[in-house]
KOLBA-852616 format. One record per residue (C-alpha): x, y, z. Coordinates in steps of 0.1 Angstrom, whole numbers, padded with zeros to 4 digits, always signed. Last residue first. Layout:
BEGIN
XYZ/...
//
This chain:
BEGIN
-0121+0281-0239/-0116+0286-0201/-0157+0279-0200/-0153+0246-0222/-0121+0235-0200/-0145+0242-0166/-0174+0221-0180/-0149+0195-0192/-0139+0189-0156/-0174+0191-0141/-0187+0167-0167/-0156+0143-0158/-0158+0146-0119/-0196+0141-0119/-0200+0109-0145/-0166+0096-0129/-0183+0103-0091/-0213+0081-0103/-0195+0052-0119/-0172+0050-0092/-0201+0048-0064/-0222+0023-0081/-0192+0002-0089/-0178+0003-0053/-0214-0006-0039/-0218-0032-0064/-0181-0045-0051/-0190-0044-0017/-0224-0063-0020/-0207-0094-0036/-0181-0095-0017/-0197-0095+0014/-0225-0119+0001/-0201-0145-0014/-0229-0167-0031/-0224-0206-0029/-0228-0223-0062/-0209-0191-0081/-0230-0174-0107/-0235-0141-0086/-0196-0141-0077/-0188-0143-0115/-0210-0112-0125/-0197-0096-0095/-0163-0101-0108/-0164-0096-0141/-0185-0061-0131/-0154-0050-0110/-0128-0059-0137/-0146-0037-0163/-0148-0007-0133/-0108-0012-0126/-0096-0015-0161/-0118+0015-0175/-0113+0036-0147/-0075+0028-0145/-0073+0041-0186/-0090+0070-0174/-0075+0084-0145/-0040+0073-0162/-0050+0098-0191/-0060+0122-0167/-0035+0127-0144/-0005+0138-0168/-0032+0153-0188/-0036+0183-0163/-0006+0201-0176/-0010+0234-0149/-0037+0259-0145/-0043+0257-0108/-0081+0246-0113/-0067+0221-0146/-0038+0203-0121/-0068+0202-0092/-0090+0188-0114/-0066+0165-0126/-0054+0152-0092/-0089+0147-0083/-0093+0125-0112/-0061+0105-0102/-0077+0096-0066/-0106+0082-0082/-0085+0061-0106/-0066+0049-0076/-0098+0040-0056/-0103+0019-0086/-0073+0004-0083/-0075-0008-0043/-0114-0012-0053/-0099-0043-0078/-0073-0058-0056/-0098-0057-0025/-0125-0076-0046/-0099-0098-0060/-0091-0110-0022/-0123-0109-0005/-0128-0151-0014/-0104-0164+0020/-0129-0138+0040/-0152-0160+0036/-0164-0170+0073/-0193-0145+0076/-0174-0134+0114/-0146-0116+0090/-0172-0093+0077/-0186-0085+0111/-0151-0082+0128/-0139-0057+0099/-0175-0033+0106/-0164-0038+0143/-0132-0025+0138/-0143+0003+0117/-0171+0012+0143/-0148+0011+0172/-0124+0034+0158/-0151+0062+0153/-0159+0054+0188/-0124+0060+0206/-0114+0091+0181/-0145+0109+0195/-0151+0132+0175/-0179+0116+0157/-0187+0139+0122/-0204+0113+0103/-0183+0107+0069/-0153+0131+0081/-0149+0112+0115/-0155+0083+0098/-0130+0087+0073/-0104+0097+0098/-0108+0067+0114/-0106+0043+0080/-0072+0067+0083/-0065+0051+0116/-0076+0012+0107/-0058+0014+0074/-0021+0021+0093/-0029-0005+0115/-0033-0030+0093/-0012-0022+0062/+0016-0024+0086/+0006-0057+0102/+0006-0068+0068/+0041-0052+0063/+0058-0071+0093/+0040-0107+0083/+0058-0104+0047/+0093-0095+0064/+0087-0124+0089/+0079-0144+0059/+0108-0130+0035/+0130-0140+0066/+0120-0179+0070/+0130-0188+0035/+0160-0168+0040/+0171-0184+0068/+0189-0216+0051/+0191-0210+0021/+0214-0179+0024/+0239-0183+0000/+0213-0196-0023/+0196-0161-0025/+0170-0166-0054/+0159-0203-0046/+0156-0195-0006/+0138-0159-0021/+0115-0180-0043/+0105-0208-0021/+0095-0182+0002/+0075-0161-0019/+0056-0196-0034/+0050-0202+0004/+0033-0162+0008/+0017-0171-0024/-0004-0199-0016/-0036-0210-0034/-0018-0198-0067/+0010-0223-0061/+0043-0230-0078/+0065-0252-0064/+0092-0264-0088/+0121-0244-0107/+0116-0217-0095/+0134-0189-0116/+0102-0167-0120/+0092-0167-0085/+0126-0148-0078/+0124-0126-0111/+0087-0117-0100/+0094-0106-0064/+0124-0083-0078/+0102-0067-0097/+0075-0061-0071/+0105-0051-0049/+0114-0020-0078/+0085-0015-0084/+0080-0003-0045/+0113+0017-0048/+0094+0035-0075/+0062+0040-0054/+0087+0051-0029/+0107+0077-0046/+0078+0090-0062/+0067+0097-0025/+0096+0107-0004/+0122+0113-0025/+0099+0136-0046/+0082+0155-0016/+0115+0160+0002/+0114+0197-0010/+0078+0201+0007/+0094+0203+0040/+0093+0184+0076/+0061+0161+0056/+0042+0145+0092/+0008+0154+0083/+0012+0150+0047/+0026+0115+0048/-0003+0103+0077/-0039+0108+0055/-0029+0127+0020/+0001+0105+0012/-0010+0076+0029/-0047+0079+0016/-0032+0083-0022/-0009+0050-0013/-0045+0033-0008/-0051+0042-0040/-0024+0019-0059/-0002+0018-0084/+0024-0004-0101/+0036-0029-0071/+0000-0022-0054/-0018-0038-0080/-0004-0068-0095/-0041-0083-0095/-0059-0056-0110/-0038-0046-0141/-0034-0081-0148/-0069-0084-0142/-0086-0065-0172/-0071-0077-0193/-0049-0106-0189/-0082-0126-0190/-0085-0155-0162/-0092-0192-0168/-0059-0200-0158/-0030-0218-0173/-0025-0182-0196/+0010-0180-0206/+0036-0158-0213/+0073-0151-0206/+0073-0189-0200/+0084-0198-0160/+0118-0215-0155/+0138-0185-0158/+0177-0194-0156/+0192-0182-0131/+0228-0156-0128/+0239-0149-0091/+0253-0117-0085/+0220-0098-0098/+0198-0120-0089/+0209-0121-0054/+0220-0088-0042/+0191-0077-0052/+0169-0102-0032/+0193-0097-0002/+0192-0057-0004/+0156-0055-0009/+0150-0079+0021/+0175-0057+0041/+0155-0025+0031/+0121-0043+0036/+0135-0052+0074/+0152-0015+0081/+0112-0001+0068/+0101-0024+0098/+0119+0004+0123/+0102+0037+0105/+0067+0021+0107/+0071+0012+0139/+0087+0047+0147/+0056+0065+0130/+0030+0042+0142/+0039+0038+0173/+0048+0073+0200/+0048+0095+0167/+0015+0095+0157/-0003+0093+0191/-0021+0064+0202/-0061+0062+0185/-0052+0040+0154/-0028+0018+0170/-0047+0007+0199/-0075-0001+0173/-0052-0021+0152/-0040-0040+0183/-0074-0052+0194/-0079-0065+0160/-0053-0081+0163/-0060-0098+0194/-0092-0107+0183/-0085-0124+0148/-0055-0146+0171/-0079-0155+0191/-0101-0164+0163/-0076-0183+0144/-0065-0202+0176/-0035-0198+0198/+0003-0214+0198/+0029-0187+0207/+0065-0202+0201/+0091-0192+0224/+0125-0208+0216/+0126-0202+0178/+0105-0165+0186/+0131-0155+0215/+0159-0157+0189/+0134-0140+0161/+0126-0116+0187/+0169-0103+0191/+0171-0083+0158/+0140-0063+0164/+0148-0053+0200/+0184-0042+0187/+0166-0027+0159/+0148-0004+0187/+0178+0003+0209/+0198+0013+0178/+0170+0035+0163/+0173+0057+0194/+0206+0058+0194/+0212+0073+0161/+0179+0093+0156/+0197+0112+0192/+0178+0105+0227/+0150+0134+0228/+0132+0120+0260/+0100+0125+0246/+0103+0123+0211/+0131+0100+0200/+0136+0075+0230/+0095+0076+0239/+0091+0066+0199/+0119+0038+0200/+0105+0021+0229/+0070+0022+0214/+0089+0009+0185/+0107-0020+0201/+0073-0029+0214/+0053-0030+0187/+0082-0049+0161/+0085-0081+0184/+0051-0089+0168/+0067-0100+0136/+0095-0116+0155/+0073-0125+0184/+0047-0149+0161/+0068-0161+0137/+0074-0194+0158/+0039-0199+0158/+0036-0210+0123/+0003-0219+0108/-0018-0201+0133/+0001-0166+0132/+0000-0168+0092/-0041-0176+0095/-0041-0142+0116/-0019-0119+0097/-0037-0133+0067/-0072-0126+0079/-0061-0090+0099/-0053-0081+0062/-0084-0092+0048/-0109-0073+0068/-0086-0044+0075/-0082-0036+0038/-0119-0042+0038/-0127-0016+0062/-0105+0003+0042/-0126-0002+0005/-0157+0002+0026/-0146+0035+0039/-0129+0047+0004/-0160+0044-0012/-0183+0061+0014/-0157+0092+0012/-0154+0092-0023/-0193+0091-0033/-0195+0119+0000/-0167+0138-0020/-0185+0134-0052/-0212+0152-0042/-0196+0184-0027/-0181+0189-0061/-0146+0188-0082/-0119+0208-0070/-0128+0212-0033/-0148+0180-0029/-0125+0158-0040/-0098+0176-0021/-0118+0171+0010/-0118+0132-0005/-0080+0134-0007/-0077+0141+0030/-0066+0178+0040/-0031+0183+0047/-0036+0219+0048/-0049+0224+0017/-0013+0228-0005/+0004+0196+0016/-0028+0177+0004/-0025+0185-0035/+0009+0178-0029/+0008+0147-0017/-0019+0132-0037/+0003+0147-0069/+0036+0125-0056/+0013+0094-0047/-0007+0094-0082/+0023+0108-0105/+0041+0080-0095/+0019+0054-0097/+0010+0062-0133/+0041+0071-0153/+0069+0053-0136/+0053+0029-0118/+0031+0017-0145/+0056+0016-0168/+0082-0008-0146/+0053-0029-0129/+0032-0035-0160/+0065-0044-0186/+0074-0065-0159/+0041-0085-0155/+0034-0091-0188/+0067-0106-0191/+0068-0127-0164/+0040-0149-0175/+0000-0149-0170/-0014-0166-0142/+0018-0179-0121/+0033-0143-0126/+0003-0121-0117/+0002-0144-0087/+0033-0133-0078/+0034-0100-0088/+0004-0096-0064/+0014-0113-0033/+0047-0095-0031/+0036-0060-0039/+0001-0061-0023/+0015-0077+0011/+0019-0042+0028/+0047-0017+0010/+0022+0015+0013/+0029+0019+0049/+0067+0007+0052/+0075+0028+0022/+0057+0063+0044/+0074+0051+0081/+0103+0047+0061/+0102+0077+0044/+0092+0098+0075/+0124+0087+0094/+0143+0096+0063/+0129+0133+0059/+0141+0134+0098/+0123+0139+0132/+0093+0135+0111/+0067+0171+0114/+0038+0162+0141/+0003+0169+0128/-0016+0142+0142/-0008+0139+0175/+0011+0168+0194/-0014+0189+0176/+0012+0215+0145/-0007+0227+0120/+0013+0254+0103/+0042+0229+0114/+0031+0199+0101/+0010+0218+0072/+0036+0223+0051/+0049+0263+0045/+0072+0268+0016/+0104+0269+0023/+0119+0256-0013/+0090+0248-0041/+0070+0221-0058/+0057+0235-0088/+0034+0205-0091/+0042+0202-0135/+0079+0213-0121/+0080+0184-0100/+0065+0158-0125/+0096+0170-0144/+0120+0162-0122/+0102+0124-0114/+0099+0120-0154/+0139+0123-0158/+0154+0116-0123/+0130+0091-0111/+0124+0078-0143/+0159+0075-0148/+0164+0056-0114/+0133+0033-0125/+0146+0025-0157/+0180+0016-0148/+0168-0007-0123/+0144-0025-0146/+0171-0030-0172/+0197-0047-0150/+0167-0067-0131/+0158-0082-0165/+0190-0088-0170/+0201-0105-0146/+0173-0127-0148/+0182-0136-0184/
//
């Protein structure tokens, strides 16, 4: 059964990609030499076109492949079944994640790779930018929040994964000097770096590196602002590019597999053991594996900066998303045939278990692997949030200075983190990650119905993730405000999120059906 569930999920994604993907291009009118904004643009920093359309996809998969496809799925499974979950991850992908990261591209790539809150303002109103803008802060400073909390608590629970998930930073620093300023070849230059990459988990067995939590919360944090204010293509581009090799490989071994090696599914294709409703958390809770907004701030934040031409738009961004279903798939078959050790409270162990189960030729290291390859894509999500949470600020209070914008996002994370419940942030992140997607897909359509093109191929998602996301939101506050000890942070950050969604939906959608009524 597992084979075949991977069988079928395979084939749908590559003919979504060449069926629905094709035709999302013509619906964007995607065309050969037209100008992109990395060259038009061109800074030395920001603006910077990839060395190579593949160098830029792996920097882009690495960025929007964090922990959300791998967490996710798996608790989606251990809540409600596998089949739920599959049928979510393949048509969500397809027709709704999809069209969100390759029509957040676009739209950017045609202003100048402006931010998708410019765009907000641009196609829909002045207002609904600022309601963007604020939204999409506190969603990132959240990102941050959580992310540099797992990265942390991972680091204290197993020092030996310290250096080969931290190895990464140097190798590609190393890698970025090679490629850009002493232009060594792509070849060589990713060499040295994945020889750096291969040899840390030989240092990190010998060398552990035993610190505290909050050490470990500082030093992070330290390295997300360092990360944020270097220049594009001396870290996070090559960093990004390098830890992309260690999601292939993981790919590759969890493919490899279930589809060689036939199991039995242990977990009932549904089930409800916990007192949560499949709607509207499913939808919530797999997030990033089906859609997500924070891919709408990669695409229109870093992708659209560094885009060598507008014909690699598909492979690079619907590619992606469906290459990220494809994981999240892949993550649910291997929780799926465990026979023993399923737990909610700890996903990144349950993902362990899973591949070791999954890949029995490999028993031995693979447990150990899919957490290095876990820890590598939270520090991703890290770093890459705390820069575009810096453009944000910019935009939301004009600072320049790329020091102090920087400071007040990582401060803003500290703060949160200092409360001591940043264990119960997770289903607020999960449900402003979708929401933010909804928002993202209403700019889409207003841009699709400005430029005269088939507009409902954003709208509909727009509104069925509005629905989902907002109902979810309100759940959750309700539940938080009847819970014994009150999670303020989460608490106030979801009425925020609500307040703000509700208000730029009421905007975009009269503005949008004002326009249609006029045309008509």
């Amino acid at each position: 059964m597992s084979v075949l569930i991977v069988l079928a999920g395979l084939f749908l994604f590559v003919a979504g990609y060449f069926v629905y993907g094709h035709f999302m291009e013509g619906v964007f009118s995607i065309r050969d030499n037209e100008p992109v904004p990395s060259r038009t643009k061109y800074d030395g920093r920001d603006f910077v076109p990839a060395k190579n359309w593949f160098v830029l996809f792996g920097h882009h998969f690495s960025s929007i492949a964090g922990a959300g496809p791998i967490v996710g799925p798996i608790l989606a499974v251990l809540y409600w079944g596998w089949l739920p979950a599959v049928i979510w991850i393949v048509l969500g992908a397809i027709f709704m994640g999809g069209v969100h990261d390759l029509g957040s591209l676009i739209v950017s790539v045609r202003n100048g790779g402006s931010t998708v809150a410019d765009n907000a303002s641009r196609y829909i109103s002045k207002f609904s930018r600022l309601a963007f803008l604020i939204f999409v802060w506190f969603a990132l400073v959240l990102v941050v929040a959580v992310f540099a909390h797992y990265a942390a608590r991972s680091y204290e629970a197993d020092p030996h994964i310290v250096i080969p998930s931290a190895g990464i930073v140097p190798a590609a620093l190393i890698t970025g000097f090679f490629m850009y300023k002493l232009r060594v070849s792509m070849t060589v230059s990713t060499l040295v770096g994945l020889f750096i990459v291969a040899v840390a988990p030989l240092l990190g067995s010998k060398l552990p590196v035993e610190l505290p939590y909050n050490t470990w919360i500082g030093i992070l944090m330290v390295y997300a602002f360092l990360a944020a204010v270097l220049p594009v293509q001396y870290l996070l581009q090559p960093r990004d590019y390098l830890s992309s090799f260690l999601l292939f490989a993981g790919l590759g071994v969890l493919l490899l597999g279930t589809l060689f090696i036939p199991h039995e599914l242990q977990v009932p294709p549904i089930q409800s053991d916990y007192n949560l409703s499949m709607f509207p958390f499913l939808f919530v809770t797999i997030a990033c594996g089906a859609i997500s907004g924070f891919h709408s701030l990669i695409n229109s934040g870093t992708t659209a900066r560094q885009l060598p031409d507008i014909k690699f738009s598909r492979r690079i961004s619907y590619g992606a998303m469906l290459l990220e279903g494809l994981l999240a798939l892949l993550v649910v078959v291997s929780v799926s045939i465990l026979p023993s050790g399923h737990d909610a409270s700890n996903p990144i162990g349950t993902f362990a278990k899973g591949v070791g189960n999954a890949v029995p030729f490999a028993q031995q290291w693979a447990p150990f692997f899919a957490v290095l390859v876990l820890n590598t894509f939270i520090l991703t999500t890290l770093d890459t949030a705390t820069r575009i949470a810096r453009y944000i600020t910019f935009e939301l209070t004009g600072l320049k200075n790329r020091y102090v914008s920087t400071l007040i996002v990582i401060a803003t994370a500290w703060l949160i983190l200092a409360s001591g419940q940043a264990d119960n942030l997770w289903t607020v992140f999960g449900s402003a990650n979708q929401l933010m997607a909804a928002l993202a897909l209403l700019v889409i359509a207003s841009w699709l119905n400005k430029v005269g093109s088939k507009y409902v191929v954003a709208l509909i998602p727009a509104v069925f993730m509005l629905s989902v996301t907002i109902t979810a939101l309100a759940l959750q506050v309700k539940s938080l405000m009847e819970a014994q000890e009150i999670n303020i942070p989460a608490t106030i950050f979801a009425m925020i999120m609500i307040l703000l969604a509700i208000a730029m939906a009421i905007d975009s959608l009269k503005r949008f059906w004002k326009k249609r009524s006029a045309v008509r």
